[in-house]
DRENDO-867317 format. One line per 10 residues: number of its first residue (from 1); their letters; for each residue z, x, y of C-alpha. Coordinates in steps of 0.25 Angstrom, whole numbers, plus 2048, in hexadecimal, padded with zeros to 3 digits. Layout:
# DRENDO-867317
NUM = a = Z:X:Y | ...;
# end
This chain:
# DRENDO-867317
1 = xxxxxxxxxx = 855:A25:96E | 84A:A21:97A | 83F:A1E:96F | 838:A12:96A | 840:A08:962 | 848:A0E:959 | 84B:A0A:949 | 859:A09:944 | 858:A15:93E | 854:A1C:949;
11 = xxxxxxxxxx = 85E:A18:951 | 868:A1B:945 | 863:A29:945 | 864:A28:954 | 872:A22:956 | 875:A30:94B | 871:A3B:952 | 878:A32:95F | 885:A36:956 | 881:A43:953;
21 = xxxxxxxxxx = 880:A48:961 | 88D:A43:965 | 893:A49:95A | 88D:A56:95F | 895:A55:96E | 8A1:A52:967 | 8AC:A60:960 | 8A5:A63:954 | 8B0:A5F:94A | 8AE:A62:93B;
31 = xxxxxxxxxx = 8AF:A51:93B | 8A3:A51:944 | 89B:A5D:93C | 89C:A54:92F | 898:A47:938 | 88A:A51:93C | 889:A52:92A | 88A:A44:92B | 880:A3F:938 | 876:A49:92F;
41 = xxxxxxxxxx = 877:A41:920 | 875:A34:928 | 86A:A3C:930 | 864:A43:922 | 865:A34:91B | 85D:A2E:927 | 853:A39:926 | 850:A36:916 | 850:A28:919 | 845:A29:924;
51 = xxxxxxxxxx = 83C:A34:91A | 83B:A2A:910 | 836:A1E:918 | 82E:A27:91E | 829:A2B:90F | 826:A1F:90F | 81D:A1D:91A | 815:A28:915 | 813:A20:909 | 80C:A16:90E;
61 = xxxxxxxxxx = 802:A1D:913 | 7FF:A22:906 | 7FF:A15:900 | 7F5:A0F:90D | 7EC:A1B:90A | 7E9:A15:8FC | 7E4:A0A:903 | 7DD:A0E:90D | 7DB:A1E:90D | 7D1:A1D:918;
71 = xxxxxxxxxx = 7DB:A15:922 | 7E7:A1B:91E | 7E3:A2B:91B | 7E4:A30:929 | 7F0:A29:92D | 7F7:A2F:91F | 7F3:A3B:923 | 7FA:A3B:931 | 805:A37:929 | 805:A43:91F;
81 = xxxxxxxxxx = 805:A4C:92B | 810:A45:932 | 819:A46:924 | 815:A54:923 | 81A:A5A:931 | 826:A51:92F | 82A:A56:922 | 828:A64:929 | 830:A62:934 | 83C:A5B:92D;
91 = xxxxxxxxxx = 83C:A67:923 | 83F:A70:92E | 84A:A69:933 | 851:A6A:926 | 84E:A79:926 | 854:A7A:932 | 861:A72:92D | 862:A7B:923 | 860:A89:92A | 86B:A84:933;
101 = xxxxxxxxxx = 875:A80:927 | 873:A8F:920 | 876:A93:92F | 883:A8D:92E | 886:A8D:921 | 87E:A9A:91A | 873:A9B:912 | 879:A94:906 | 87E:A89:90E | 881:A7D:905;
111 = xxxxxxxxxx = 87A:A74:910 | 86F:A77:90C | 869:A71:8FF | 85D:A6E:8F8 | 858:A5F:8F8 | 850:A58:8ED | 842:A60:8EF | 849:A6C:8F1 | 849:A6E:8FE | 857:A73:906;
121 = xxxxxxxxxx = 85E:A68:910 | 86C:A68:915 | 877:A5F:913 | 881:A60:920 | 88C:A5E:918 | 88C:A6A:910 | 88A:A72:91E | 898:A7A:91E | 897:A7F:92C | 893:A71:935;
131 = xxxxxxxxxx = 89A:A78:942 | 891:A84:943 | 88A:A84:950 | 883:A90:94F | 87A:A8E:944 | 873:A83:949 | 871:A8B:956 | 86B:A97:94D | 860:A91:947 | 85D:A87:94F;
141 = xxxxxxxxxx = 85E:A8D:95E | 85E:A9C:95B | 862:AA8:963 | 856:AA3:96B | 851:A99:96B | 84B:A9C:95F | 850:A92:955 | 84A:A87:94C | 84E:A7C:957 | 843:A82:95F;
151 = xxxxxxxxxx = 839:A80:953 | 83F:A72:950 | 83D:A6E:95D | 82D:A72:95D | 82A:A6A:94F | 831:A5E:954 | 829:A5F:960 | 81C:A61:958 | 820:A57:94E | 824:A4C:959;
161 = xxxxxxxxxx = 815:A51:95F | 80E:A4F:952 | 814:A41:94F | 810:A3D:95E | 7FF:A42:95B | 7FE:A38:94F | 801:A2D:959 | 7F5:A29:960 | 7F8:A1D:969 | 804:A22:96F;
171 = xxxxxxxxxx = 806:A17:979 | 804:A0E:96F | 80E:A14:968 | 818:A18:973 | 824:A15:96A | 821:A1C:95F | 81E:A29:968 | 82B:A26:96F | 832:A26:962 | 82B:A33:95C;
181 = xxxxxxxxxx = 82E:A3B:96B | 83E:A37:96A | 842:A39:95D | 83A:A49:95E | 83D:A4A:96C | 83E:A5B:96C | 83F:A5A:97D | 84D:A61:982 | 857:A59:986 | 85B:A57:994;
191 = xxxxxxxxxx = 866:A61:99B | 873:A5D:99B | 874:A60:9A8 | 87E:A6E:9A5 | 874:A78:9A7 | 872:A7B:99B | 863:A7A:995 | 862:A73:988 | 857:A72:97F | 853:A69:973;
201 = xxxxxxxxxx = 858:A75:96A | 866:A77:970 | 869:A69:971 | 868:A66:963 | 86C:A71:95C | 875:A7B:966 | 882:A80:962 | 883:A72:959 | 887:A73:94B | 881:A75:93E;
211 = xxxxxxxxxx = 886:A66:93A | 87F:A61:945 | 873:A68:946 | 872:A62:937 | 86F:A53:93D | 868:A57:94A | 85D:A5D:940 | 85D:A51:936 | 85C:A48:943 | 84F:A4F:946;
221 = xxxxxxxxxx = 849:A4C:938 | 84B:A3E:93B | 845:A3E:946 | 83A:A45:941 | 83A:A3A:934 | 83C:A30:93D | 82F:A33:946 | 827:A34:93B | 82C:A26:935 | 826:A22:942;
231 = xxxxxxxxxx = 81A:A28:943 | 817:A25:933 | 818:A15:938 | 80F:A19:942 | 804:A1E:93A | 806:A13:92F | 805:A0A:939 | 7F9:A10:93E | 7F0:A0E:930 | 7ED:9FE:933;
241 = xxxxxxxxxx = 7EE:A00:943 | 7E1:A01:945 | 7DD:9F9:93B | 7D6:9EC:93F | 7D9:9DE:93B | 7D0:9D2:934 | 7D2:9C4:931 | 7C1:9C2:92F | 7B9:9C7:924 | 7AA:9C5:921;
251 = xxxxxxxxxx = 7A0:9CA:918 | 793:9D1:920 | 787:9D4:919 | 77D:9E0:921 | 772:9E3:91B | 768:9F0:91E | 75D:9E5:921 | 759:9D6:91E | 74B:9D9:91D | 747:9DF:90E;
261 = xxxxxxxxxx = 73B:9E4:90B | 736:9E0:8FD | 73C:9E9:8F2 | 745:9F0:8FB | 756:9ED:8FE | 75B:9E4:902 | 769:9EB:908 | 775:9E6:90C | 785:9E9:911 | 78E:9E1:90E;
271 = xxxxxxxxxx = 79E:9E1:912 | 7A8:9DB:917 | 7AA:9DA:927 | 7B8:9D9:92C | 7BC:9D2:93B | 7C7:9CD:945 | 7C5:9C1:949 | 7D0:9C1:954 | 7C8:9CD:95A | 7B9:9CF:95C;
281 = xxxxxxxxxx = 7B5:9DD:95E | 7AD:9E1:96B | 79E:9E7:968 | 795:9EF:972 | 789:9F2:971 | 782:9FE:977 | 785:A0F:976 | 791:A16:972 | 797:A22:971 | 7A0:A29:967;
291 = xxxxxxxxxx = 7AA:A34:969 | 7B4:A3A:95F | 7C2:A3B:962 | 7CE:A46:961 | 7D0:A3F:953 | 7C2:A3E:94D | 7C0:A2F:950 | 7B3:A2A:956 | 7B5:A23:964 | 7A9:A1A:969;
301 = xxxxxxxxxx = 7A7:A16:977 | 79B:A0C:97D | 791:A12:986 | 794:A08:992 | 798:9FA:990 | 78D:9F7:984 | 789:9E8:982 | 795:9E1:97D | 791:9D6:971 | 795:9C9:970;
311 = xxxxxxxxxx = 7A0:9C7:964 | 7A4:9BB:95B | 7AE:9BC:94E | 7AD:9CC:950 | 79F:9CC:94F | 796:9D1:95A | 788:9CB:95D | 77D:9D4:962 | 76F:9CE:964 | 764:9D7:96E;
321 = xxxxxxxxxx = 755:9D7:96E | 74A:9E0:967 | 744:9E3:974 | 73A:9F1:96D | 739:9F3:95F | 73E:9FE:959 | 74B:A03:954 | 757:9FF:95C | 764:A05:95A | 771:9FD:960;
331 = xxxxxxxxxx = 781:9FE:960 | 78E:9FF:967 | 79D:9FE:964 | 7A6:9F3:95E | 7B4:9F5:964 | 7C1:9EB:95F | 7CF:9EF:961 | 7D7:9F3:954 | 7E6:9EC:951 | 7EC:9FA:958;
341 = xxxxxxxxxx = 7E4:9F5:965 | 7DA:A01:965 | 7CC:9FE:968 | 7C4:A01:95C | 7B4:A05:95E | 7A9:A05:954 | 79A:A09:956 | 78F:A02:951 | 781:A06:950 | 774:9FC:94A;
351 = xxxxxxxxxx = 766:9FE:94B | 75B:9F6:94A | 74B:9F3:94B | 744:9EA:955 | 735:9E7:94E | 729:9E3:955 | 725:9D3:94F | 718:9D7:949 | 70E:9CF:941 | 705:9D6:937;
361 = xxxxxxxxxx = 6F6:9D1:935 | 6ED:9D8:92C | 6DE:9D6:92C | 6DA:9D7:91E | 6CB:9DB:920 | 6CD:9E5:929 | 6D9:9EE:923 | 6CF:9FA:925 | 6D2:A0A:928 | 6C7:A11:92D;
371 = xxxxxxxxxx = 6C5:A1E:926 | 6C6:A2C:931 | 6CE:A24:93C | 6DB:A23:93E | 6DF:A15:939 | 6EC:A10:942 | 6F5:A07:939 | 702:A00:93C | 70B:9FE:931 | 717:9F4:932;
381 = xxxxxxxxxx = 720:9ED:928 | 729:9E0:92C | 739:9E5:92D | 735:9F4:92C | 734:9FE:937 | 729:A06:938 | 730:A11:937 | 734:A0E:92A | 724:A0B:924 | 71C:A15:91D;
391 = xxxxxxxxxx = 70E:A13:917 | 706:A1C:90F | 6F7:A1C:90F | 6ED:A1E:904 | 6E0:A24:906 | 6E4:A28:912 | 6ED:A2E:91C | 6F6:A2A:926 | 6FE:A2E:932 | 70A:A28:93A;
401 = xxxxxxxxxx = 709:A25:949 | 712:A1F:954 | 70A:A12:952 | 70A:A11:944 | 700:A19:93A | 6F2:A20:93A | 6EA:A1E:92B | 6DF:A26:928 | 6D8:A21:91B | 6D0:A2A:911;
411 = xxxxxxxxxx = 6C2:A29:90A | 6C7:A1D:901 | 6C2:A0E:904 | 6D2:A0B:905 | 6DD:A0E:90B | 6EA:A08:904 | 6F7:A0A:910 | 707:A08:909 | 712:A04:912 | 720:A06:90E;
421 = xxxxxxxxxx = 72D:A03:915 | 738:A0F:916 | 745:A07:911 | 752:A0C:90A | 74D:A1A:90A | 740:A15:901 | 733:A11:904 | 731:A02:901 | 721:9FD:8FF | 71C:9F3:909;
431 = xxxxxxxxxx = 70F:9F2:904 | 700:9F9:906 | 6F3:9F6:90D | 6E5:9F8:90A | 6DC:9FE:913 | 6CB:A00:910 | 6C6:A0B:916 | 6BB:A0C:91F | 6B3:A16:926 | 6B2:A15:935;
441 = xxxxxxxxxx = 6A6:A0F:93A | 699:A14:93F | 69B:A17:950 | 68F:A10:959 | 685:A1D:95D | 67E:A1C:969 | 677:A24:973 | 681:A25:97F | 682:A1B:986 | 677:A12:981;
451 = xxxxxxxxxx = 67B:A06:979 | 66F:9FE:97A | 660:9FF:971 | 659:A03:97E | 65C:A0B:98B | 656:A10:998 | 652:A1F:996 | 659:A24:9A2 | 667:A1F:99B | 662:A24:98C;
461 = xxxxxxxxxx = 65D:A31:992 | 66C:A34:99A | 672:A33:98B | 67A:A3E:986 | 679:A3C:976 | 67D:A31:96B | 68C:A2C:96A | 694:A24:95F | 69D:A1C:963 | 6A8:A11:959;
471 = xxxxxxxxxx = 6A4:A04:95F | 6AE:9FE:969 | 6B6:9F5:960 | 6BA:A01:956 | 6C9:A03:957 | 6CA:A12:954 | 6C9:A1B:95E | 6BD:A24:955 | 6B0:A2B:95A | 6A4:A30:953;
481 = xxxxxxxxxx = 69C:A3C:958 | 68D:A3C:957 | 689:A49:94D | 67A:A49:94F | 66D:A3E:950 | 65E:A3F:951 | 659:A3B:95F | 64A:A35:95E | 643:A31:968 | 636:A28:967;
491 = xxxxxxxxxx = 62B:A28:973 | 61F:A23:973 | 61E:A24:963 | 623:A2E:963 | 630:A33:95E | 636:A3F:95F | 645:A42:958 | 651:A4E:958 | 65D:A51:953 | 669:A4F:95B;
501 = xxxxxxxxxx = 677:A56:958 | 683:A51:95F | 683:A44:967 | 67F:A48:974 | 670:A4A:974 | 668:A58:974 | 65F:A5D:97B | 653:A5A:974 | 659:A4B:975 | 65B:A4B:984;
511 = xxxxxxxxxx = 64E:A50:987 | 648:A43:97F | 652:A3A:986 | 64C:A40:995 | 63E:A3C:991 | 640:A2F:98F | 638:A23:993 | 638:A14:990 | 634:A10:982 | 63B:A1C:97A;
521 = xxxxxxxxxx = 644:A19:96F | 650:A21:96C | 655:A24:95D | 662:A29:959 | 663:A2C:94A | 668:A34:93F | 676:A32:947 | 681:A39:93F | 691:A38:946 | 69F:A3F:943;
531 = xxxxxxxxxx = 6AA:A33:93F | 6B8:A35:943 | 6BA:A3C:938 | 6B0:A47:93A | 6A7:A42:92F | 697:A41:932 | 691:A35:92F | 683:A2E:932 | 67F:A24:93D | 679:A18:934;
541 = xxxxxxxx = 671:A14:941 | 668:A19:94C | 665:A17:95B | 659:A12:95F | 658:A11:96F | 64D:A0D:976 | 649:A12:985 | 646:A08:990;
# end
């Protein structure tokens, strides 16, 4: 029949429709219309034989999906859709058997009957009129062209169509294709070379009679049965063919971290890993994209050529410097070739942390916050990333930075600070610190630009007022302002004081400051300055400078 390999019974039914067809080129004697009756029983038997293994087959897929409903569901339901447009199309053919036997025969024709669920059927030997020619013709060809053969032709078409879509791998499966296009060919056959055009209507069923229209039917229904025996075993056959193989199993144990705070979880998965030892898999690291298919499956593909890992046993080893600290996010694609010799491809995606090595050293004596500044602290915790720290102060207040945190203490004489480590969507205590509280201390005051107990009175007199200023070895960045002083200046016995407001010297203070002569004494008093936190505060000492 020019397809693939053929099984005896498809070549039975082959070698009877062989006979048929001769039968039809020879006088259609009443001999010959009873041997039609008979090529259709034995075509009608075949037919019931192929329904039931086929039943069958349908079966197991029902008793696989009790297995394994998530491997087996889709495929069950190809095959659902398959039985369901078969039983369609095999119905239709008997309708047409029996509207062409009540156009032989009439409408009561006792060829027609009712089978066990009470649907009609025909049995060819009760068919009185065998020879009739022109009731095949009617409902099958029409006055014109207008008859069911037309129809039959387009669901055989659509049919053979439908079974080819479920095949994916043609190529692979070139014989099975092969087999499915023969046996529902619906092209038109070749011309005979008379000149007169034949169709695939008109060369089954033109002037040919009711007998023989009988097994040409049934021969399409097992054709149709027969196609979808083969597509059935495809589809069975389908269920395990992408399944992969194993001959080594180990138990593997990953756990969430094996570094565990004190009172919080220690976590861990464990299953069981599944691997071909005849077949290492192929791993690369680096991006990847994804892209979903016509089917709704997920395609991966690398971005470039990645950096293949070296693989041993089926497991991949992947080693690379913590060069910055920080979070470092990594993967790639796993690829291996399944049993049906389509390559399989698998993302991965990991992250980790890369920690600065630190060492912590605390001065006992000097855990101090000055109260008014802002106090810079770092706050770290050994396997927890900062992210995941959070303190709380009290007596205080506090403020996250880039850097770390800035504390402000209160009034009190301490300043207690908590950490805790976010883990597992709860906050796990890490422990707390105590901190006194001290005020910040007093600024140096001077006149400007005089750090010495005497000065030449050209250098006192080009001074502009009194600053305070932290001593250079303080490490906040903090400035008092002067508020106010008394300025006394003692000459000759005699001293004579005012009152300054501001730093920079008044007036009154400059004029003194011009009539300067060697052997004066300067004295700043009464100081009172302005902290950082806008509080006014006095001077404990004076200024005592004398002119040279």
């Amino acid at each position: 029949m020019g397809h693939g390999k053929e099984t005896p019974r498809q070549k039975m039914i082959g070698m009877m429709y062989l006979v048929l067809t001769a039968m039809l080129a020879l006088n259609v004697s009443a001999e010959v219309l009873e041997a039609f009756v008979l090529v259709d029983q034995g075509l009608i038997q075949t037919s019931h034989s192929f329904a039931s293994k086929n039943s069958s087959a349908y079966n197991e897929f029902s008793m696989a999906e009790k297995l394994n409903e998530t491997k087996v569901k889709p495929w069950r339901m190809k095959a659902d859709e398959i039985r369901k447009k078969t039983e369609e199309i095999n119905k239709y053919i008997v309708s047409l058997k029996v509207r062409c036997v009540r156009q032989a025969d009439g409408e009561e024709a006792e060829a027609v009957v009712k089978d066990k669920n009470g649907s009609e059927e025909v049995e060819g030997e009760k068919l009185l009129n065998k020879s009739d020619t022109d009731a095949g013709s009617r409902i099958l060809l029409g006055a014109d062209k207008n008859g069911e053969a037309y129809e039959l032709r387009k669901k055989l078409a659509t049919y053979r169509d439908f079974l080819l879509s479920i095949v994916e791998d043609k190529k692979a499966y070139e014989p099975l294709v092969t087999t499915i296009e023969n046996l529902l060919d619906t092209k038109d056959p070749k011309d005979k070379g008379d000149g007169t055009p034949r169709t695939w209507e008109t060369g089954r069923f033109e002037s040919v009679p009711v007998a023989a229209i009988l097994p040409i039917l049934t021969k399409m229904q097992l054709d149709v049965l027969n196609c979808e025996a083969e597509i059935i075993n495809y589809l069975l056959s389908q269920i395990d063919a992408g399944s992969f193989k194993f001959n080594k199993l180990q138990a593997i144990v990953i756990a969430n971290s094996d570094y565990v705070l004190q009172g919080s979880k220690y976590e861990a998965k464990i299953f069981l890993a599944a691997s071909d030892s005849t077949q290492d898999p192929e791993i690369f690291i680096g991006g990847y994209d994804e892209k979903r298919t016509a089917s709704g499956e997920l395609e991966y593909e690398m971005r470039g050529a990645g950096q293949k890992v070296d693989v041993k046993s089926g497991i991949g080893s992947y080693s690379v410097s913590g060069s910055k600290p920080g979070i470092v996010n990594w993967g790639g694609l796993l690829q291996i070739k399944s049993p049906s010799g389509q390559l399989v491809k698998r993302p991965f995606k990991v992250t980790y942390q890369v920690a600065v090595p630190s060492a912590v050293v605390s001065p006992s004596k000097m855990n101090v916050l000055y109260r008014g500044v802002d106090n810079p602290i770092d706050v770290s915790a050994s396997g927890v990333s900062a992210d995941k720290l959070v303190i709380k102060v009290e007596n205080g207040s506090y403020k996250r930075t880039a850097k770390g945190y800035i504390v402000q203490p209160g009034q009190g004489k301490l300043t207690d600070i908590t950490v805790f480590a976010e883990i597992d969507k709860s906050q796990k205590f890490l422990g707390k610190i105590n901190f006194r509280v001290k005020n910040v201390p007093d600024p140096l005051v001077r006149i400007q630009g005089i750090t010495g107990k005497s000065v030449d009175k050209v250098f006192a007199a080009g001074a502009d007022g009194v600053k305070a200023e932290m001593p250079p070895d303080f490490d906040f960045d903090i400035s008092y302002i002067v508020k106010s002083f008394t300025f006394s200046l003692n000459s000759d016995g005699y001293e004579n004081s005012i009152s300054n407001d501001g730093w920079r010297f008044n007036d009154k203070a400059k004029n003194m400051l011009s009539r300067l002569k060697a052997g004066n004494k300067i004295t700043i008093e009464d100081i009172k300055i302005i902290g950082p936190d806008g509080t006014v505060r006095d001077y404990p000492y004076q200024l005592n400078v004398k002119i040279k």
